[in-house]
C-alpha positions in Angstrom: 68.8 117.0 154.7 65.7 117.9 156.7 63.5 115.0 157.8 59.6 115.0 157.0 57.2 113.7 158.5 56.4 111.4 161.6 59.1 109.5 162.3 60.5 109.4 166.1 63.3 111.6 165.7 66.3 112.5 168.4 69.2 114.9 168.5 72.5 112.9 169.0 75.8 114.6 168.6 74.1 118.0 166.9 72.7 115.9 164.0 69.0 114.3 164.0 68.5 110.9 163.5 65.8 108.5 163.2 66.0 105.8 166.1 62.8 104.1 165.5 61.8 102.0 162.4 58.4 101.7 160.7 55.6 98.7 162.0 55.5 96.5 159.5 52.1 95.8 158.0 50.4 93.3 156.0 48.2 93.0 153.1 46.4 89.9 151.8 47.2 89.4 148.4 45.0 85.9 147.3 46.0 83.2 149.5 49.2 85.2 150.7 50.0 88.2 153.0 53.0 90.6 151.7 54.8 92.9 154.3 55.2 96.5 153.6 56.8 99.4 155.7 56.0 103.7 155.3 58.5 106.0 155.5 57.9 109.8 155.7 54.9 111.6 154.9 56.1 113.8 151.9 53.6 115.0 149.2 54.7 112.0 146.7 54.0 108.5 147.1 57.4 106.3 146.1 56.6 102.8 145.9 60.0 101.2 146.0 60.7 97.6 144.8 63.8 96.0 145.7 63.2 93.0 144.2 65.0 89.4 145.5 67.6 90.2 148.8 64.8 92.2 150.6 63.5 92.2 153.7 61.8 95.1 154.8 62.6 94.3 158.4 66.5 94.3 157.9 66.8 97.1 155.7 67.6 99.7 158.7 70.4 97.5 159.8 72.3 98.2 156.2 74.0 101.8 156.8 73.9 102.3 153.3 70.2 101.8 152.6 69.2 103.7 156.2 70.6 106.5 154.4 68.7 105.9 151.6 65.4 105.6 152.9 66.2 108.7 155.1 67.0 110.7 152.6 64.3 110.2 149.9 62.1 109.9 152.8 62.6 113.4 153.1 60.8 114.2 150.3 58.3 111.6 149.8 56.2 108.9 151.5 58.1 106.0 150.9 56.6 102.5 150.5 58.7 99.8 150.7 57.5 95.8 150.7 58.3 92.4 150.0 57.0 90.8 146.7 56.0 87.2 147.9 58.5 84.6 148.4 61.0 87.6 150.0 61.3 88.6 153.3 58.7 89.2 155.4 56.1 88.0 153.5 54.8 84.5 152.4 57.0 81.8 151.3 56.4 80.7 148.1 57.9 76.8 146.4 60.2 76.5 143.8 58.0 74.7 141.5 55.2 77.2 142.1 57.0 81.1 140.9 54.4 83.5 140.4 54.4 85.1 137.1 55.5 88.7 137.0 51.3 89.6 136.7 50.9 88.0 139.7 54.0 90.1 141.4 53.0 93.0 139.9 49.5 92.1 141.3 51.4 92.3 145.0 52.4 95.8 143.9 48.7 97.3 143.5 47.8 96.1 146.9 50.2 97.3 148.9 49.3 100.8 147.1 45.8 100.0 147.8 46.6 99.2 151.3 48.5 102.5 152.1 45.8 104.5 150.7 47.4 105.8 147.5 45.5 106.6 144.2 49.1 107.5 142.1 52.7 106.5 142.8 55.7 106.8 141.7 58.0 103.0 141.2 61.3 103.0 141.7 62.2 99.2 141.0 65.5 98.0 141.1 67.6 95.0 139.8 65.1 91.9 139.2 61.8 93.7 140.4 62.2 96.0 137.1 60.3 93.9 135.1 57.4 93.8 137.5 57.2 97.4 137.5 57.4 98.2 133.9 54.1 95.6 133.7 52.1 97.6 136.3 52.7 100.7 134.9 51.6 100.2 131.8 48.6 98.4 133.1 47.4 101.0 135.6 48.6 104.3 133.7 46.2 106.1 135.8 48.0 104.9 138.9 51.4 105.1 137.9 53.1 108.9 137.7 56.6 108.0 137.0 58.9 105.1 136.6 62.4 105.2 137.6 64.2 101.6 137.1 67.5 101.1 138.9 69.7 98.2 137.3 67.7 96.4 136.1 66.3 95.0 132.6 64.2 94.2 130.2 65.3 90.6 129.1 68.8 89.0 130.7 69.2 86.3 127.9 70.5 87.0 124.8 68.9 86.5 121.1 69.5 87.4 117.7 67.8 91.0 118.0 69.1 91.3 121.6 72.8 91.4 121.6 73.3 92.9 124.6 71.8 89.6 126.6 73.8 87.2 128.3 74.3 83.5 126.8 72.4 80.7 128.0 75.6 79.1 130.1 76.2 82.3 131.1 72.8 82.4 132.9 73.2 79.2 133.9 76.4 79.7 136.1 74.9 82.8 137.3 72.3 80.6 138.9 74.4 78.0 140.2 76.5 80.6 141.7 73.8 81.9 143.4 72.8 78.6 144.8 75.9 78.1 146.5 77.0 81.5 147.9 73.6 83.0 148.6 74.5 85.0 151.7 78.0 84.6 151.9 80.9 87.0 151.3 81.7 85.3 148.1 78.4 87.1 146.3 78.3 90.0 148.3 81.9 90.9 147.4 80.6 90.2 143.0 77.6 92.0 143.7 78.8 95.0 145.8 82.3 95.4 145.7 82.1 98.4 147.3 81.9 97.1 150.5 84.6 95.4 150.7 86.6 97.6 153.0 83.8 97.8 155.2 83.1 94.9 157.1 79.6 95.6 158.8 78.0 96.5 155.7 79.6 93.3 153.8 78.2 91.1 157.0 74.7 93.1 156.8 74.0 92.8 153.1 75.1 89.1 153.7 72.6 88.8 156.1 70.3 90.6 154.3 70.3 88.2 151.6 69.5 84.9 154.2 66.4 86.6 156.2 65.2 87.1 152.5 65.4 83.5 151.0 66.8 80.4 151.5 69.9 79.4 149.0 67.2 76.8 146.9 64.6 79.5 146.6 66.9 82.4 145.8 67.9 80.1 142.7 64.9 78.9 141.8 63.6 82.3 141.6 66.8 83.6 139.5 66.7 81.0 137.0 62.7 81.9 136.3 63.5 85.6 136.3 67.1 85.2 134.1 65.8 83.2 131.7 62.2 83.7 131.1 61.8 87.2 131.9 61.3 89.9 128.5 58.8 92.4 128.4 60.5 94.4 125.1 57.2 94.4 123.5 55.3 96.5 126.1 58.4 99.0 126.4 56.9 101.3 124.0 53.6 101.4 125.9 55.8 103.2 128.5 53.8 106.5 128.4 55.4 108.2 131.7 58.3 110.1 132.6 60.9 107.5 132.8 64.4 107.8 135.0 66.6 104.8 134.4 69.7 104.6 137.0 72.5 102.3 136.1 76.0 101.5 137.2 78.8 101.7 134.8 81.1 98.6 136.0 78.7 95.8 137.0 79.5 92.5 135.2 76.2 91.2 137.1 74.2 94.1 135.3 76.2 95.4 132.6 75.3 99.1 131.3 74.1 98.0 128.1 71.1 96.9 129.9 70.0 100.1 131.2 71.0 101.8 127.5 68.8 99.3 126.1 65.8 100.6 128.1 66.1 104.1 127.7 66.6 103.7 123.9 63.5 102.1 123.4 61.1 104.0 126.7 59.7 107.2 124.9 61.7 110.2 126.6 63.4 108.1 129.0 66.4 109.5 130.6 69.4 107.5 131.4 72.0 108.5 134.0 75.3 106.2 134.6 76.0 106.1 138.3 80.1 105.3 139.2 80.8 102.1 140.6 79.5 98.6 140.3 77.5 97.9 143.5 74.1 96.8 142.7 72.5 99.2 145.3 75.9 101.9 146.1 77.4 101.0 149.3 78.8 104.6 149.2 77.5 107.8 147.2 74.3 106.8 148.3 73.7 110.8 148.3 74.2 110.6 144.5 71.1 108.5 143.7 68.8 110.3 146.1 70.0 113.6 144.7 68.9 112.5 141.2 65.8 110.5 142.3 64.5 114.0 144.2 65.8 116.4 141.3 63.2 113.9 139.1 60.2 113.5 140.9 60.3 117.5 142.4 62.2 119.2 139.6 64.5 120.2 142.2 68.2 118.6 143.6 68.1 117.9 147.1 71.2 119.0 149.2 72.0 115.7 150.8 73.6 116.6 154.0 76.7 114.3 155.4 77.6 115.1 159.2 81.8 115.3 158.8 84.3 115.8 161.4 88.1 115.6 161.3 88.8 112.8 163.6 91.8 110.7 164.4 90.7 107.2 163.8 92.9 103.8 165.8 92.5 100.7 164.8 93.8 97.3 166.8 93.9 93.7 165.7 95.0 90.8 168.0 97.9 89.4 166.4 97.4 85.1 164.9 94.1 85.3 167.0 92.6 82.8 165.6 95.5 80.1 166.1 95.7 81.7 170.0 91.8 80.8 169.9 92.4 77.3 168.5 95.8 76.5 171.0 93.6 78.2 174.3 90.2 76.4 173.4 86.9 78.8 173.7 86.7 79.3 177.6 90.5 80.6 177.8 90.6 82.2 174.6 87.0 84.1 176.0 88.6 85.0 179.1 91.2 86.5 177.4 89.5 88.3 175.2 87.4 90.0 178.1 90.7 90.9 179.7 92.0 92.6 176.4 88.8 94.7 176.4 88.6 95.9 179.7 91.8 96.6 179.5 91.6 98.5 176.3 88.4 100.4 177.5 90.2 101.1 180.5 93.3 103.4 178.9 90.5 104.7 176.0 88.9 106.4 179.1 92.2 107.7 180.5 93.1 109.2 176.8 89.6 110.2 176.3 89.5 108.7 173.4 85.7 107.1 172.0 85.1 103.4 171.5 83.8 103.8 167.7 83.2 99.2 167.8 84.6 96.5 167.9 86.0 93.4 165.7 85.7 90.8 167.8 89.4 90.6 168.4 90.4 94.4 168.2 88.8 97.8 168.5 88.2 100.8 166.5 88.1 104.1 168.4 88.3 107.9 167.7 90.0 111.0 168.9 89.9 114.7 168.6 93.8 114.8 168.3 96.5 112.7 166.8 98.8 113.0 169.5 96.7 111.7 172.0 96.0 108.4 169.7 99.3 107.5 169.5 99.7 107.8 173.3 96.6 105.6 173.5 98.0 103.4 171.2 101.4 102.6 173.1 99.3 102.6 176.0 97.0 100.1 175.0 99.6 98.3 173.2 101.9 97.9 177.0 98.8 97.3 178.9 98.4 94.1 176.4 101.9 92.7 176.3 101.5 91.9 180.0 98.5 89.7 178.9 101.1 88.0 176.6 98.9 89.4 173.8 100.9 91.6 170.7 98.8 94.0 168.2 98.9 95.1 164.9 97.4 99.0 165.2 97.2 101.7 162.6 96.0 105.4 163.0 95.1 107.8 160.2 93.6 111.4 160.8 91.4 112.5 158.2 88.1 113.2 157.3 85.2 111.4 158.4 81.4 110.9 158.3 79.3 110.6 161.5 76.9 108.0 160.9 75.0 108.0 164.6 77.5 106.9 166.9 79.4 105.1 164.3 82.0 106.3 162.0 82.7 105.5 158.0 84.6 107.3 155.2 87.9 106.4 153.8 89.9 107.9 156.7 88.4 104.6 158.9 89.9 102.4 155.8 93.0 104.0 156.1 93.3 103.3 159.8 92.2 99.2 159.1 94.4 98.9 156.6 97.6 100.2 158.4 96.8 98.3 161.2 96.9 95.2 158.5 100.7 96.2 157.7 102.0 97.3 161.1 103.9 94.4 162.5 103.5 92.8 165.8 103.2 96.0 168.6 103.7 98.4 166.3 101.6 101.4 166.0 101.9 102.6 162.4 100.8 105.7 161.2 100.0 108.0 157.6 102.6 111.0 157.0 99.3 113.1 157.9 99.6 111.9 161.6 103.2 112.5 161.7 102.4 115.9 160.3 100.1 117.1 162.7 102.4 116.3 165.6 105.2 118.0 165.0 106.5 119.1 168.1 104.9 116.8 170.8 108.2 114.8 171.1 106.8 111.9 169.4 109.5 110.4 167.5 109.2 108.0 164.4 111.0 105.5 162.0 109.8 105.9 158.1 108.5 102.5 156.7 108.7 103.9 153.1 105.7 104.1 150.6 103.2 101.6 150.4 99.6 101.0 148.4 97.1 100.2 150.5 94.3 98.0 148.9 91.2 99.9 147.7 93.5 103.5 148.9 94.6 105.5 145.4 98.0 107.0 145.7 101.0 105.5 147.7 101.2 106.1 151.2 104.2 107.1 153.3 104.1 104.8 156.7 105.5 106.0 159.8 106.5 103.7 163.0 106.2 105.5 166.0 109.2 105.3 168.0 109.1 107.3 171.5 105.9 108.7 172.2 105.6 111.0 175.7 102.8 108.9 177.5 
């Protein structure tokens, strides 16, 4: 999708790309200063609202919401901020929450700030609240709502049904207390990501530089339990977009049901999946937040190339680490890369990152990775070092110099099955190289966690390096 506006743009690889992020900027709000970022300068004004988990500063560092704000940055100017007590902005204690006015107060000035007389709010997951208060408080400033998983009211009563129970809420909370920016909530709140690692560890992150474990609570069990603005739903006099996810238990779709039933010509679209914010078909959302606020569907352009993808993994590194000690176990390490690097030049192959103890790399042929692989795989033996690798050819998105799509998952999770120097490989592969003299032994069929289907795994045997 084209870019608009001012943002520092370079050509990398035939694709643009933004390499610079927004200043942040702050506003006085009372006794507090909120942080707010600008993206784009497209003939809408987007106020987004993320809501707890924010931090305007990070939110480039999450592949999954760069491409967001790229991509309905194309079409709007997008104004992103943190409510006080998130991110960027001021800190707030847990026995002082403001009330959702006084978020929604945060909200206006930040508009005011940037210089916009009428907005649309896109609020998402706890912020939803906030917005639907503003909007029907400033009409004249607010042109249309969308509200992305969120609610109106999280606990249940007898003429809400759909609520969650009191203990419910209540676990929810304590949860949150004791896994706030760990995997174990990132993998219940965006189970998406769970075959990619960077994204897990970014959201994860995301989470921390946003509030600290206490606060993150304390703000949860406010919002969870006292939060209900049913009554002004009807005042809801806008065109209304409500997004919502069909497989949450975190934010079930009767939720987002519940709001469109009862907003005046709201319209209610089920996205797939159960991510709170979509770790993948990010394009999906943008398309349908465009096609609402222009009356036409954005083409969402994906750079793809077909690409063989290798992955390596240092067999039981972690008990080598703990028998070596750090200095050995470093020097090591530093030899295994160099090493590596070394025979991914000499097979021209590209270093796509790294795992800390293995690599992931691409290549414009098949036959060439597996050459690479037994290459790398010798060169690493004489270290006294044996890896698990896996390659997968297949379809691939180009994310800057990074790589994702499911081909990359493929490749990580064959390297997970291949046994110690073994270089395992799809059927695909072993396809494509018919007739290089690479010979190999069939594993049989396997599922591979997350993969639909069953997979047939190939061992290569004899490769021609």
């Amino acid at each position: 999708m084209p870019l608009a506006g001012d943002w520092p743009l370079i050509a990398r690889n035939g694709r643009i790309d933004v390499v610079e992020r927004p200043q942040t900027q702050y506003v006085e709000v009372g006794d507090a200063e909120v942080g707010y970022q600008v993206y784009g300068a497209g003939p809408i004004d987007l106020l987004w609202c993320f809501g707890l988990g924010s931090n305007v500063d990070h939110q480039m560092d999450i592949v999954p919401v760069a491409d967001f704000l790229r991509g309905v940055g194309s079409f709007s100017r997008l104004i992103v901020f943190d409510r006080r007590g998130t991110g960027v902005s001021d800190a707030i204690s847990s026995g002082s929450i403001p009330t959702w006015e006084e978020w929604a107060e945060d909200m206006g000035t930040v508009l005011d700030a940037v210089g916009s007389t009428q907005a649309a709010i896109l609020a998402s997951l706890d912020a939803g609240p906030m917005a639907i208060l503003y909007a029907v408080s400033h009409p004249d400033r607010v042109k249309a709502l969308i509200l992305h998983n969120t609610a109106a009211r999280y606990l249940a009563a007898d003429d809400y049904p759909v609520g969650a129970t009191a203990e419910v809420i209540d676990s929810l909370v304590q949860l949150t207390r004791s896994t706030w920016g760990t995997a174990a909530l990132i993998d219940l709140a965006f189970p998406g990501a769970a075959g990619d690692p960077q994204v897990r560890e970014a959201l994860a992150r995301s989470q921390r530089v946003s509030a600290t474990p206490r606060a993150a609570a304390a703000q949860y069990a406010f919002m969870l339990h006292e939060m209900d603005v049913r009554a002004v739903l009807p005042l809801v006099r806008i065109p209304t977009l409500v997004l919502h996810v069909r497989e949450s238990p975190m934010v079930p779709i009767e939720y987002g049901q519940y709001l469109a039933e009862h907003i005046d010509g709201a319209k209610l679209v089920e996205l797939p999946g159960a991510d709170m914010f979509p770790t993948s078909e990010v394009h999906t959302m943008v398309e349908e937040i465009g096609e609402f606020l222009t009356g036409s569907r954005p083409v969402t352009e994906v750079d793809r190339v077909l690409a063989s993808v290798l992955f390596t993994d240092i067999v039981d590194s972690t008990q080598r680490a703990a028998s070596l000690g750090d200095q050995r176990w470093r020097s090591l390490l530093d030899r295994h890369d160099a090493v590596t690097r070394d025979q991914l030049r000499r097979f021209h192959g590209r270093e796509v990152n790294t795992t800390g103890d293995g690599f992931i790399a691409s290549f414009d042929g098949p036959a060439r990775a597996i050459r690479c692989a037994r290459a790398i795989s010798d060169a690493v033996t004489a270290l006294g070092i044996d890896l698990h690798i896996g390659l997968h050819t297949g379809e691939c998105e180009v994310r800057g110099d990074d790589l994702g799509g499911l081909a990359v998952h493929i490749a990580a999770r064959l390297g997970k099955l291949a046994s110690p120097g073994e270089v395992l490989v799809s059927s695909t592969v072993k396809d494509l190289v018919v007739g290089s003299g690479i010979k190999f032994a069939d594993r049989g069929q396997h599922q591979l966690k997350g993969v639909p289907g069953l997979w047939r795994l190939f061992a290569v045997t004899a490769p021609s390096i």
